[in-house]
C-alpha positions in Angstrom: 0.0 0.0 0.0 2.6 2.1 0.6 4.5 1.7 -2.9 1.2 2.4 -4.5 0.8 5.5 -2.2 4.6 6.6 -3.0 3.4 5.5 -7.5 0.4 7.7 -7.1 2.3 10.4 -5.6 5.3 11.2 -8.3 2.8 10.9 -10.6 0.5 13.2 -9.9 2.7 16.2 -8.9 4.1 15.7 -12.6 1.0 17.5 -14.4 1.4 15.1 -17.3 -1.3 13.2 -18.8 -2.0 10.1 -16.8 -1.4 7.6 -20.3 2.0 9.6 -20.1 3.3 8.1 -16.8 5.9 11.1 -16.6 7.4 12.6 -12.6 7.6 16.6 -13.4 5.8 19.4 -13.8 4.8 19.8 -17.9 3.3 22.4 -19.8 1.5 21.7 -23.2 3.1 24.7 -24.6 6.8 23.3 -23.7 8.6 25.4 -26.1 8.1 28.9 -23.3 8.8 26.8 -20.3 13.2 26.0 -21.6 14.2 24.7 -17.7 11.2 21.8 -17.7 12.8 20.9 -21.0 15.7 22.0 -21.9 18.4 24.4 -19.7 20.4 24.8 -23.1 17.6 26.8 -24.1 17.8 29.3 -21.7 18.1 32.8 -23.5 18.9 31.2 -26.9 17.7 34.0 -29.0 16.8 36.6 -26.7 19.0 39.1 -24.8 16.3 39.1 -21.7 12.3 37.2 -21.8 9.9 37.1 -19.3 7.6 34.1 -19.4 4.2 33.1 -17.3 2.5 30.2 -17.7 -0.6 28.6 -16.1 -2.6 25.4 -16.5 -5.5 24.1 -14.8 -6.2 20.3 -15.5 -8.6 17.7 -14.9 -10.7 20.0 -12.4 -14.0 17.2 -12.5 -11.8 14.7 -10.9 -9.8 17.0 -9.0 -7.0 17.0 -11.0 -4.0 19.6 -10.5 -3.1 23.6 -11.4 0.0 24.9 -12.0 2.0 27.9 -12.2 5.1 28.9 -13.7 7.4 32.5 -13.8 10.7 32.3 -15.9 13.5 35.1 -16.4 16.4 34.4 -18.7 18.8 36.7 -19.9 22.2 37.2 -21.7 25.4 38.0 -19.7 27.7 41.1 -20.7 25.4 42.1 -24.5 26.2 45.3 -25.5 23.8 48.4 -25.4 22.1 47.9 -28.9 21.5 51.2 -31.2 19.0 50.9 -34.1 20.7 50.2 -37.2 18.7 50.1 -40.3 21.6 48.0 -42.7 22.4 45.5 -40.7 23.2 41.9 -42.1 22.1 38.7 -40.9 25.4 38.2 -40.0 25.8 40.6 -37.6 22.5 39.5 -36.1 23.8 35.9 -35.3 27.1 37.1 -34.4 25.2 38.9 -30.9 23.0 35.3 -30.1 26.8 33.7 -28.4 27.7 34.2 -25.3 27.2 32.9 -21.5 22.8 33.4 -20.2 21.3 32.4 -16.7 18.3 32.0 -16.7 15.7 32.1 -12.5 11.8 29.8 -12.4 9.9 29.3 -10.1 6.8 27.3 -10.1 4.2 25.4 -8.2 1.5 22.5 -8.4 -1.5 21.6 -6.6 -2.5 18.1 -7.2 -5.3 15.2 -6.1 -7.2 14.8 -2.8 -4.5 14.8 -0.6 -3.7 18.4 -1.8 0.1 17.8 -2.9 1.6 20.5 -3.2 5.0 21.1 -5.0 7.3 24.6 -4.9 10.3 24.3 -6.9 13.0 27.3 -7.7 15.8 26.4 -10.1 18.5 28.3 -11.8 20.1 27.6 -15.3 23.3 28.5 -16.9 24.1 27.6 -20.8 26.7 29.5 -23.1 26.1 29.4 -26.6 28.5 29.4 -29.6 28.7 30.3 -32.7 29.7 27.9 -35.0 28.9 29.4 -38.4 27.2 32.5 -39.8 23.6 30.7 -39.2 24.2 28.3 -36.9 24.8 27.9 -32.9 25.7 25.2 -30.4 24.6 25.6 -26.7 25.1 23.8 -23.5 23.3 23.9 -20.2 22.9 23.5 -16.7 20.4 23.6 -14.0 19.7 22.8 -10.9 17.1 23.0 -8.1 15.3 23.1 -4.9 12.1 21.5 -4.4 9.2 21.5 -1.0 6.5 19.1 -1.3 4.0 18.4 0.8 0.7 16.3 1.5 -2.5 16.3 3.2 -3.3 12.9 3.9 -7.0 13.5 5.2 -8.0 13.7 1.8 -7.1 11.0 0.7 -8.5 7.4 1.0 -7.6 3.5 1.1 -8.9 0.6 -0.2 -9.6 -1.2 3.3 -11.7 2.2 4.0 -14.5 0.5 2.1 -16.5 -2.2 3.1 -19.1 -3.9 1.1 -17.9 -1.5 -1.1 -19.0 1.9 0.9 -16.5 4.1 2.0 -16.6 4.7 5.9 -14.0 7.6 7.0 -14.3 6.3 10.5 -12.4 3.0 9.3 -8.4 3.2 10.2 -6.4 3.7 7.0 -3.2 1.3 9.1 -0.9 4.2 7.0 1.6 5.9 9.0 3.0 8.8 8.0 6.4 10.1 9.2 5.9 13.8 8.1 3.9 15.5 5.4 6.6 17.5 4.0 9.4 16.9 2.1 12.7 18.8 0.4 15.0 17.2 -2.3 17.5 19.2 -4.5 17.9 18.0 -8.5 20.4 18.7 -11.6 20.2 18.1 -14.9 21.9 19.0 -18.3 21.4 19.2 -22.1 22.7 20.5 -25.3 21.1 22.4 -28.3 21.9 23.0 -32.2 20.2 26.0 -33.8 19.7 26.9 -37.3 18.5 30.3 -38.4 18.9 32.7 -41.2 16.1 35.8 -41.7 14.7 37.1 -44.4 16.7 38.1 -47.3 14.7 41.5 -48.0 11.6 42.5 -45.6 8.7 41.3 -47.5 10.6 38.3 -49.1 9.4 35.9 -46.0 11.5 33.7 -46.5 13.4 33.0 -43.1 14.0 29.7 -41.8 15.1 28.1 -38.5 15.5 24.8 -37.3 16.5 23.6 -33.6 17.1 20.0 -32.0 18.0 19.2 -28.7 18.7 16.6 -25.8 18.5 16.9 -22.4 18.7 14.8 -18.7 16.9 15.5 -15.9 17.0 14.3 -12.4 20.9 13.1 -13.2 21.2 12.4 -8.9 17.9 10.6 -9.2 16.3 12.4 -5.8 14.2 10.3 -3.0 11.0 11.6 -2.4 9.0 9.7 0.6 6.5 10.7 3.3 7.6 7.5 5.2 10.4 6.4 7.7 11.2 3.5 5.5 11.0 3.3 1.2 12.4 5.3 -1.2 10.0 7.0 -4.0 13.1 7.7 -6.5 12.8 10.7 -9.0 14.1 8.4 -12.1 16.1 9.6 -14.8 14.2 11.2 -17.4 15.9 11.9 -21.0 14.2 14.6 -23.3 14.7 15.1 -27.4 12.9 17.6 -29.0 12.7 19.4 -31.7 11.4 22.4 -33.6 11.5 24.2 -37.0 9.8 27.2 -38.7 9.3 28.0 -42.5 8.8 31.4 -44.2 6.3 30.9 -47.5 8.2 33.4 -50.0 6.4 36.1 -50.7 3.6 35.6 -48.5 2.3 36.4 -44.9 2.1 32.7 -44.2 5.2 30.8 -42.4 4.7 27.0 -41.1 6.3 25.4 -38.3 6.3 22.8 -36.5 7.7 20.8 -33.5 8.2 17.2 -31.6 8.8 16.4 -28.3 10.0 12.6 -27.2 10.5 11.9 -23.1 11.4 8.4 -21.7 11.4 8.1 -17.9 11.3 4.0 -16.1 10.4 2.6 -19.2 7.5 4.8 -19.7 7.2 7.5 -22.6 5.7 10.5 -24.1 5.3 11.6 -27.6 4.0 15.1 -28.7 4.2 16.0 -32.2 2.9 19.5 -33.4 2.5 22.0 -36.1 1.4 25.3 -36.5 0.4 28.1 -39.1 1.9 31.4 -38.7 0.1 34.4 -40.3 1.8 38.2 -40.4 -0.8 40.9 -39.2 1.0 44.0 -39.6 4.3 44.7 -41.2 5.5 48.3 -40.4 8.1 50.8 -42.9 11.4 49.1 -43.0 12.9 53.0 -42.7 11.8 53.4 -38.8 13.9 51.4 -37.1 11.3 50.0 -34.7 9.3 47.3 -36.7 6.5 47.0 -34.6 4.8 43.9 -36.7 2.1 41.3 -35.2 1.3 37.8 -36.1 -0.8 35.4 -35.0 -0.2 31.2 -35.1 -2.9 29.1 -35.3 -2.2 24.8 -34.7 -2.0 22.2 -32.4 -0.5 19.3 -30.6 -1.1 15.9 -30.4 0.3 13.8 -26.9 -0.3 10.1 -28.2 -2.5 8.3 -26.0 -3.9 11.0 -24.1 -4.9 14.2 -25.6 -5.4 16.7 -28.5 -4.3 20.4 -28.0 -5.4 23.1 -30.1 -3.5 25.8 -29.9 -3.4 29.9 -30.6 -0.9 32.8 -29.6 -0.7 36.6 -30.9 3.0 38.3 -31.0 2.9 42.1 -30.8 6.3 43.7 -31.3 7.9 42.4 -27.9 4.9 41.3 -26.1 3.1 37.6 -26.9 0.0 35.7 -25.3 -0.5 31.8 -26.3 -3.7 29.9 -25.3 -4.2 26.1 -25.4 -6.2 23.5 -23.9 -6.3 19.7 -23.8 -8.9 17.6 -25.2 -9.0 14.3 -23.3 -8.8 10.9 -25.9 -7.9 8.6 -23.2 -9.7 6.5 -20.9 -9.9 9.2 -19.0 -12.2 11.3 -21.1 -14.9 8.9 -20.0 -14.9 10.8 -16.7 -13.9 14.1 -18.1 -16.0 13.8 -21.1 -13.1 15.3 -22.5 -12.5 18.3 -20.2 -9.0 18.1 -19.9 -7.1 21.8 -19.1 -6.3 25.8 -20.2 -2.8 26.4 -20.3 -2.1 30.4 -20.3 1.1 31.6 -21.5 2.2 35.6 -21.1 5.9 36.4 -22.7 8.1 39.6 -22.9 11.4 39.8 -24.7 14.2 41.9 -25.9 15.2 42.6 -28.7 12.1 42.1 -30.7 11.7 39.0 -32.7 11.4 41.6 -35.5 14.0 44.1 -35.0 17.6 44.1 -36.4 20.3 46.0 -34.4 23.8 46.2 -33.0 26.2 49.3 -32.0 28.9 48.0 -34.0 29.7 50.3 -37.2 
C-alpha cells in the first residue's frame, strides 16, 4: 500500500497526462517553459524574456493547477542602437555568449492536496559555430518543498461492502507530510537560423534540435520512515522548426517532443500556421509587426491540444487546452485543461540591431 501511495504520488505532482506516466511538472506549450525541457535553451535567441505560464487540469476529478514564472537573460550584451543596414550576420554574431536564466513554479494536485514549490537556476553558453548556426550547453539545478495532506485521501480497506466509511483506520503511518529534495540536470542544443533576405521576401527559416537529462542524482522523495519514492532519470529530445512561404504572410512550423522516464514515454508531435498581421516601414527602425499562429499538438495516448498565440512587437499571449482521448475522457467527457502563456522579450523578434559600425 505504501509503494502504491509513493506510484500515485510522483505521478500526480508531474502534471502530465495520466497515459504519459511522466514525474515533473509539464506544460502543453513546452517550447516557453526552456528549464522543464531544456536548460540549453535558456536565452537562446533573446537578450532578456519574461515568461508566465498557467494550467489548470482535470478539475471534475480533481485534477491539478500549476504555475510557472521564468527570467532568462544574456550576460555582458552590449547596449544595442537601431541600425537600419544591418546583415544577418551581424544579427547571429550577438546570439553567443554565456545566459542564466531564475523559475519558479508550483502545483497543486489530487485529494491529498500535494503540493509542490520548486526554484531552479540555469546556466548555458552558446557558440557560434557558423554565420547561421549555434551550439549551446546547459545546466540547472534546483530546490524543491512538497507536501501532503493525507486526510484527503482514501484506502482501499476504508471501504467495506464497497461503501466508504472515514471512520475506518487507513493502518498508513506517516512520518511527516513535508518533504525537500534538490535536483540537476543538463542538455545540449543546435540551432539553425537565417532571416529574411529582403523585408517582404518571408523567406526566413530556423530549425533547432535538442537533448537533455533530468533528475541526473535521481532524488528520493518519501513521506515515510522507511521506502524510497526515487525521482528516475528522465531523458528529453525535441525538436522544432519554422518555414517562411516566399512572398507571403504565411510561415509553417512545427515541433516534436520525445521523453522516456522507467520505461515509460511520451510523444508530442505538433504543427502550426503562422500568419503576419501588420508589417510596419522598414525606414523606422522599430518594426512594430504582429502575427498570430494558429495549430496544435497531439500527446499520443492522451490528448489533442489546439493551440493559438498573438505576437505584438515584444509582447506575446499563447492559449491552449487539452482535449481528453484517453480512458480518461470517459470521466472528463473530455475536459481536460487551459494552459495560459504571457511572454516579454528583448530585442524584438522583428527588430535588427547592433552598435557596431
Amino acid at each position: 500500500m505504501k509503494k502504491n501511495l509513493q506510484l500515485i504520488f510522483v505521478l500526480l505532482i508531474a502534471g502530465f497526462g495520466i497515459t504519459a506516466n511522466a514525474q515533473d511538472i509539464h506544460f502543453s506549450q513546452y517550447y516557453y517553459s526552456p528549464v522543464t525541457l531544456n536548460p540549453a535553451l535558456t536565452a537562446v535567441n533573446k537578450t532578456i524574456e519574461c515568461t508566465f505560464q498557467y494550467k489548470n487540469q482535470w478539475q471534475v476529478v480533481k485534477g491539478y493547477s500549476t504555475g510557472g514564472a521564468t527570467f532568462e537573460f544574456k550576460i555582458n550584451q552590449q547596449k544595442w542602437k537601431k541600425r537600419s543596414n544591418l546583415t544577418d550576420f551581424y544579427k547571429k554574431k550577438e546570439m553567443k555568449g554565456l545566459a542564466l536564466g531564475f523559475n519558479v513554479f508550483a502545483d497543486k494536485a489530487g485529494n491529498g492536496s500535494i503540493r509542490q514549490t520548486m526554484a531552479s537556476m540555469s546556466l548555458a553558453y552558446h557558440i557560434l559555430i557558423t554565420r547561421t548556426s549555434t551550439l549551446s550547453a546547459g545546466l540547472n539545478g534546483s530546490f524543491t518543498q512538497m507536501s501532503i495532506n493525507p486526510d484527503g485521501l482514501r484506502w482501499n480497506n476504508q471501504y467495506e461492502l464497497g461503501n466508504y466509511s472515514a471512520m475506518t483506520p487507513s493502518g498508513e503511518v506517516f512520518a511527516g507530510t513535508n518533504a525537500t529534495y534538490s535536483d540537476f540536470g543538463a542538455g545540449i542544443l543546435y540551432s539553425f537560423g537565417d532571416i529574411d533576405t529582403y523585408m517582404s521576401a518571408n523567406d526566413q527559416k530556423h530549425f533547432d534540435i535538442g537533448f537533455s537529462v533530468s533528475h541526473i542524482n535521481q532524488p528520493s522523495i518519501s513521506f515515510y520512515d522507511s521506502g524510497s519514492g526515487m525521482l528516475y532519470r528522465k531523458y528529453t529530445l525535441h525538436a522544432s522548426t519554422i518555414f517562411g512561404i516566399k512572398n507571403s504572410n504565411f510561415s509553417i512550423g512545427g515541433s516534436f517532443l520525445y521523453m522516456y522516464q522507467n520505461k515509460l514515454q511520451e510523444i508530442t508531435p505538433g504543427l502550426v500556421m503562422k500568419y503576419k498581421l501588420k508589417e510596419a516601414s522598414n525606414y523606422t527602425g522599430y518594426k512594430k509587426n504582429s502575427s498570430l499562429s494558429i495549430g496544435g499538438f497531439y500527446r499520443a495516448k492522451d490528448a489533442m491540444i489546439p493551440y493559438i498565440m498573438l505576437e505584438m512587437d515584444k509582447y506575446s499571449i499563447g492559449m491552449s487546452y487539452d482535449v481528453n482521448t484517453s480512458d480518461l475522457a470517459t470521466t472528463t467527457t473530455g475536459r481536460g485543461g487551459f494552459e495560459i502563456m504571457l511572454r516579454f522579450n528583448t530585442r524584438s523578434a522583428y527588430v535588427y540591431q547592433n552598435n557596431s559600425k
